[in-house]
Each structure stands twice: as structure tokens, then as C-alpha cells.
C-alpha positions as CSV (number, residue, x, y, z in Angstrom):
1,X,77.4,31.4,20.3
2,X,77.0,34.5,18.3
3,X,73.6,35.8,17.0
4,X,73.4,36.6,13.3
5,X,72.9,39.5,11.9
6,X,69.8,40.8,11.8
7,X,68.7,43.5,9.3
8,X,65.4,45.5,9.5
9,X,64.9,44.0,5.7
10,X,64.8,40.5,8.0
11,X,62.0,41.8,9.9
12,X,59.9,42.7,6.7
13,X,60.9,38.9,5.0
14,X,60.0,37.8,8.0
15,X,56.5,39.0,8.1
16,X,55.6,38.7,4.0
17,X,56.5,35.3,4.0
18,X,54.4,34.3,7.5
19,X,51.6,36.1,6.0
20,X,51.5,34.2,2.2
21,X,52.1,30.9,4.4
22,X,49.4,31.4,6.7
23,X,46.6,31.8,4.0
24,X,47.8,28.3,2.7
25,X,46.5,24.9,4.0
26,X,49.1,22.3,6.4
27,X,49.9,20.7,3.5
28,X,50.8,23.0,1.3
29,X,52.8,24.5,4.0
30,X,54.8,21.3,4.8
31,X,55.4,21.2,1.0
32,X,56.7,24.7,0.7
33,X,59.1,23.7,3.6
34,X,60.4,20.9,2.2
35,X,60.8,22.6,-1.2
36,X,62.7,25.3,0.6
37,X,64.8,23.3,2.9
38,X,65.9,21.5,-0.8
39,X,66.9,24.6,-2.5
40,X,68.2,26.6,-0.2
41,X,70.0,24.9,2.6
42,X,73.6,24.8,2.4
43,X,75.1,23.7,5.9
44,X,75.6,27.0,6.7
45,X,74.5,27.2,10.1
46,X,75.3,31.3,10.5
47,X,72.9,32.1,7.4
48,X,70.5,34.4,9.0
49,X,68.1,34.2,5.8
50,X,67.1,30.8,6.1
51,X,66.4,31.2,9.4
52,X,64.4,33.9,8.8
53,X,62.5,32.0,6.1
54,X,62.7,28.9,8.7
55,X,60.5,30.5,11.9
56,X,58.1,31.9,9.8
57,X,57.6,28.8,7.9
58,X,57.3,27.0,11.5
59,X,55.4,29.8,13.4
60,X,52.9,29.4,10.1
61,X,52.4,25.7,10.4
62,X,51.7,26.2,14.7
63,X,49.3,29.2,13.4
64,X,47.4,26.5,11.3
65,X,47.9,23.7,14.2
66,X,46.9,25.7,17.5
67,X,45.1,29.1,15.9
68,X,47.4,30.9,17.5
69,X,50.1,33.9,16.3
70,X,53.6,33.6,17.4
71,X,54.0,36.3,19.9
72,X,57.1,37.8,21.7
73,X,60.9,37.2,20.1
74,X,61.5,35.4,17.1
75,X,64.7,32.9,17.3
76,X,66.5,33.3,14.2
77,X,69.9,31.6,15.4
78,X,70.1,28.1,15.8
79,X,71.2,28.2,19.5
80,X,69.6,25.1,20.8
81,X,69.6,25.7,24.1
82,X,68.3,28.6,24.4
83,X,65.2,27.5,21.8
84,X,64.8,24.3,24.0
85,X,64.5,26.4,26.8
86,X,62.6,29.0,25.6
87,X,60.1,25.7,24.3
88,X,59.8,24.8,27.8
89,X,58.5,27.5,29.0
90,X,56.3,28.0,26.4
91,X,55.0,24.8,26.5
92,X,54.5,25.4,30.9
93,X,52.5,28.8,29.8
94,X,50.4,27.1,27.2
95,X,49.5,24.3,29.5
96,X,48.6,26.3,32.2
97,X,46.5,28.5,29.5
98,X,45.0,25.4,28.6
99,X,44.7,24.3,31.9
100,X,43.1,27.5,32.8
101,X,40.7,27.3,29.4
102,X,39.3,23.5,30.3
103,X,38.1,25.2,33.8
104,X,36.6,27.9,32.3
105,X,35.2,26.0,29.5
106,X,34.0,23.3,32.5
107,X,32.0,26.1,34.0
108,X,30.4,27.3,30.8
109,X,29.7,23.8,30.4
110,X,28.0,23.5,33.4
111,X,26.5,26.6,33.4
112,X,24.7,25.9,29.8
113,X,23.9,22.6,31.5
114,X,21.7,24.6,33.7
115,X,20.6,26.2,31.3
116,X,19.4,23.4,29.4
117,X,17.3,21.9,32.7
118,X,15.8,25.1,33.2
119,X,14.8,25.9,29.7
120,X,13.5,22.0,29.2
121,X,11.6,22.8,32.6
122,X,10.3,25.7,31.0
123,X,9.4,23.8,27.7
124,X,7.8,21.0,29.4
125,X,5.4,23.4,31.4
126,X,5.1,25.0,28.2
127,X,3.8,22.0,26.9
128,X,1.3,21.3,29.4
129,X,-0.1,24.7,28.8
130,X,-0.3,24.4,25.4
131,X,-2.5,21.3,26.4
132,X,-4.4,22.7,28.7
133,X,-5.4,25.8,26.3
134,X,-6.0,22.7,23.3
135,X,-8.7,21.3,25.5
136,X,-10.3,24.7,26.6
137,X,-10.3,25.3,23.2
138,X,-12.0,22.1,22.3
139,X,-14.7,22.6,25.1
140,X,-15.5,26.2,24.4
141,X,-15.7,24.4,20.3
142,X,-17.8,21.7,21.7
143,X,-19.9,24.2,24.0
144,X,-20.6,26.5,20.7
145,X,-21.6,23.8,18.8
146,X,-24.0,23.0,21.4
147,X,-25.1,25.9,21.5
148,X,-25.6,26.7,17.7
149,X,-27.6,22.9,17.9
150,X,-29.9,24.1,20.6
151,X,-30.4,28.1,18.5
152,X,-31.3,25.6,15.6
153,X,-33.7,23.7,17.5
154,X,-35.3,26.9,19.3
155,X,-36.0,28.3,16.1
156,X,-37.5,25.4,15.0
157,X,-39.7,25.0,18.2
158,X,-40.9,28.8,17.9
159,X,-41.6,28.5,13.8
160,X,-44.0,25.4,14.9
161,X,-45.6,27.1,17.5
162,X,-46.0,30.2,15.0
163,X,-47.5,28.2,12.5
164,X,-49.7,26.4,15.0
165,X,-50.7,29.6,16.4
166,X,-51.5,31.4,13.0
167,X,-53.2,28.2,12.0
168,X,-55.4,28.5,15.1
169,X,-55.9,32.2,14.3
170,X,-56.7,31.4,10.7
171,X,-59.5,28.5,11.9
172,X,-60.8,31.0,14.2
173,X,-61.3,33.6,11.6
174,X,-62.4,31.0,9.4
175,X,-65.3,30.4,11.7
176,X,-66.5,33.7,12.3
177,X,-66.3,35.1,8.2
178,X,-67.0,31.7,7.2
């Protein structure tokens, strides 16, 4: 089967209409397709510009599924064969990516898992020390409060015995100029 033409004016279609699709949501997407596929298609099965128009209407709509940019050569014929091997393959490499992703992601996960243990270790003995610290606070509280009480009472104690003193003096003198 013969490839069609393909003009470096393609190339730039190619790319301005992937890039107005790919700012647009799924559905307006599949809309835009089915618009297109309306209008344009003729059953001409050599016409390189709705093929054009085609792949980068599909590589937008797998950008919006999977996040990820076509990459490589774009198929503009319709050479079935060739696509459904080429989808093959891709889809062997992407599992394996994936495949390759889930392991990695399974050690991140279990990673952060330890992670998690040691920091809740670390919390929990935070916690305790925080508790400990609460109740050396509330004894050294209770301990200065015990020991304003007993200031308070001592200088009671000594204004009574400085008043019974200074009476005592007072009688004294009392006696003697009296």
C-alpha cells in the first residue's frame, strides 16, 4: 500500500490542530471528531488531510485519557496492519512501563509506610513527653504555690512576733518612764 503524500504544511496542521484539541475537555474533543468525521469524510481512503486531522484528534483524546504526548511517528495512512502492529507494541511497552511504575510506586509505598510508623513512633514519644513536661510543670506550679503560701505565712509569723516584741518593749518602757 502506498503512503500518502505528506507535505511539511501536514506537519504544521498536524501540530495546530493537536495543540487547540488538547486545551479542550474529552467531551468536547469527541464532539469535534464527530463534527469532523460528518463534514469532511468522503470515502476517500488516500486523502492525507483527514488523516492528518484524524491522529491528532486521536493522539489529543489519549493525551486527555493517559497524560501522555504521542511520541515517535505519526501514521497518517490507513494501513491497518502496520497501525495494529505498531498498537501492539505500543501497548507491550506501555504495560511493561506500567508494570515497571506499580513496582516503583509499591516501593514508595512502602517506603512512606515506614515512614509513617517511624514518624507515629516519634509522635507518640512526643506525646509522652509533652506529658511528662505538663506534669513537671504542674508540680513546679503546685511547689510555687506552696511556697508563696508558706512566704505568706512567714511574714505573718514574724509581723506577730514584731508586734509582740515592740509591745513588750513598749510595756517595759512604760514601766520605767511611767
Amino acid at each position: 500500500m502506498s503512503h500518502p503524500s505528506f507535505y511539511a504544511e501536514d506537519a504544521f496542521a498536524y501540530v495546530k490542530i493537536y495543540n487547540e484539541l488538547v486545551i479542550k475537555n474529552i467531551e468536547q474533543i469527541n464532539d469535534y471528531k464527530d463534527d469532523f468525521e460528518k463534514r469532511y469524510w468522503d470515502g476517500n481512503t488516500e486523502d492525507h488531510f483527514y488523516y492528518i486531522r484524524l491522529r491528532a484528534i486521536e493522539h489529543a483524546l489519549d493525551y486527555k485519557a493517559t497524560g501522555k504526548s504521542p511520541t515517535g511517528m505519526v501514521m497518517l495512512n490507513k494501513d491497518t496492519a502496520n497501525i495494529k502492529d505498531l498498537n501492539e507494541k505500543a501497548w507491550v511497552n506501555q504495560h511493561a512501563k506500567m508494570e515497571m511504575r506499580i513496582k516503583e510506586l509499591d516501593q514508595e509505598k512502602k517506603e512512606l509506610n515506614g515512614n509513617i510508623a517511624k514518624y507515629e513512633k516519634l509522635l507518640k514519644e512526643s506525646h509522652s513527653r509533652e506529658d511528662e513536661l505538663k506534669n513537671e510543670v504542674r508540680r513546679r506550679d503546685r511547689a510555687l504555690r506552696e511556697a508563696k503560701t508558706q512566704k505568706i505565712n512567714l511574714q505573718g509569723v514574724y509581723t506577730m512576733i514584731f508586734a509582740i516584741m515592740l509591745t513588750i518593749i513598749l510595756l517595759l518602757s512604760w514601766d520605767k518612764f511611767g
